[in-house]
N, C-alpha and C positions, 0 to 999 in steps of 0.2 A: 679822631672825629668825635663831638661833642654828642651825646644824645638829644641837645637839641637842634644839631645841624641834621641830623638820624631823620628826626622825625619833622622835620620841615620838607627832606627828600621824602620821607614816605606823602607829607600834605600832597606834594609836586605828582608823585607814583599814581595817587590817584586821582589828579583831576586827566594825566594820560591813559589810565584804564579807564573810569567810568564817563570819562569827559564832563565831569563836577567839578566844580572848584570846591576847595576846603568851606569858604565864604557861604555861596550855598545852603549848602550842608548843614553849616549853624544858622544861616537864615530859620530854614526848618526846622531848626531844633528850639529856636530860643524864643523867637520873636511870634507875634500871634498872628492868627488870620486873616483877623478883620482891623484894618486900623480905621478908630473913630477917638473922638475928643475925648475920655478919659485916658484910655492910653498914649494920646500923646501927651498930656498934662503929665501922667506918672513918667513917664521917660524923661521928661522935662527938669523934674524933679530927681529924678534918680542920676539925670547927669549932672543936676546944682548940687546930689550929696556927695558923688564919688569924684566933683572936682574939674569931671568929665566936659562941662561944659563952659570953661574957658578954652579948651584946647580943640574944640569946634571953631571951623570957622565963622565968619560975619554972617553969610547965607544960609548957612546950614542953622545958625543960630535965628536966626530972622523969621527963616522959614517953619520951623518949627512952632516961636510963637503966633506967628500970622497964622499956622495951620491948627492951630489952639483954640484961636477967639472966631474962626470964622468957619471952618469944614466939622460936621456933623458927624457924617460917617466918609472915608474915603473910597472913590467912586472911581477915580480916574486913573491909567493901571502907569502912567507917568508921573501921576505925584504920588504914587502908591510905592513906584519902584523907590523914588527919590527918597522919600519918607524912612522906608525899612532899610537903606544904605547908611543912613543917617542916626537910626534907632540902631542897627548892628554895631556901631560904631561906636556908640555911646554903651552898651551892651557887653562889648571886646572889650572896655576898662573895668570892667568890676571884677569882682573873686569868680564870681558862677561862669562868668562868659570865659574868661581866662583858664580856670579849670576844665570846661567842657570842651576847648581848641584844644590843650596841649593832654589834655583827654583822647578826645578823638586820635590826636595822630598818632600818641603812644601804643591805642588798640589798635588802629590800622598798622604800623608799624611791625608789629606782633605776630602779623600774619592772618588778622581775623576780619572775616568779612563785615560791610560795610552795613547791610541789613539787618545781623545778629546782634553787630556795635550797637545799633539805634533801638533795639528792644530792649536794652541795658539799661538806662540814665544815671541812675545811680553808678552802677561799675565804671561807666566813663567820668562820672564826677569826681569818684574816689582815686581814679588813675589821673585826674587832672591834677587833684588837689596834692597827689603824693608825688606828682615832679615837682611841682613849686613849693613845696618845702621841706626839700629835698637841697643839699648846699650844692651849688655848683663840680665841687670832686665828685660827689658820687653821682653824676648825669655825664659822666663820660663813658663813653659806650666801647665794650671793647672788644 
């Protein structure tokens, strides 16, 4: 078993304990509270730097600028939802976002609780970033 199958089962362990999903979890960790028109500009951007944003789809792309040139602050908790699915997503391709998932599950994995993890950032960062460059031999788990 691969340690990243390991720790995909421990994602899985806790969304059946705490009834989270993984997903979630990084919502709250990554993304802000209020979305309004610079934030979504910078997300905009941050997925034209990481690439991210060919590999959105049409809508997601569409809607994102329409919600750029026209929404002030976001009011509405359905285009609020749709918006931070879509920011997560764009978020899940970059170094930080990738680091802090396979972060997470490595501490969760470990044995260590989920509210001591999120007092962490750093310590989750530093375990994200030391599985991913980390060569596939040495993340078999054994």
């Amino acid at each position: 078993m691969t340690y990243l199958t390991s720790t995909v089962a421990a994602g899985e362990d806790l969304e059946k304990r705490t009834g989270l999903d993984i997903a979630d979890v990084l919502a709250h960790v990554l993304l802000p509270e209020v979305i309004d028109r610079p934030t979504i500009k910078y997300y905009i951007y941050r997925a034209l730097r990481s690439r991210t944003w060919y590999k959105l789809g049409e809508h997601q792309r569409a809607l994102l600028k329409v919600a750029s040139r026209v929404v002030n602050i976001v009011r509405s908790p359905t285009l609020a939802r749709v918006l931070r699915k879509i920011i997560l997503e764009v978020e899940l391709r970059t170094l930080k976002g990738r680091a802090i998932y396979f972060g997470l599950l490595t501490a969760l994995n470990t044995g260590e609780l989920l509210s001591e993890v999120l007092k962490r950032p750093t310590y989750v960062m530093m375990l994200g970033i030391n599985y991913l460059n980390n060569p596939p031999l040495y993340r078999v788990y054994g």
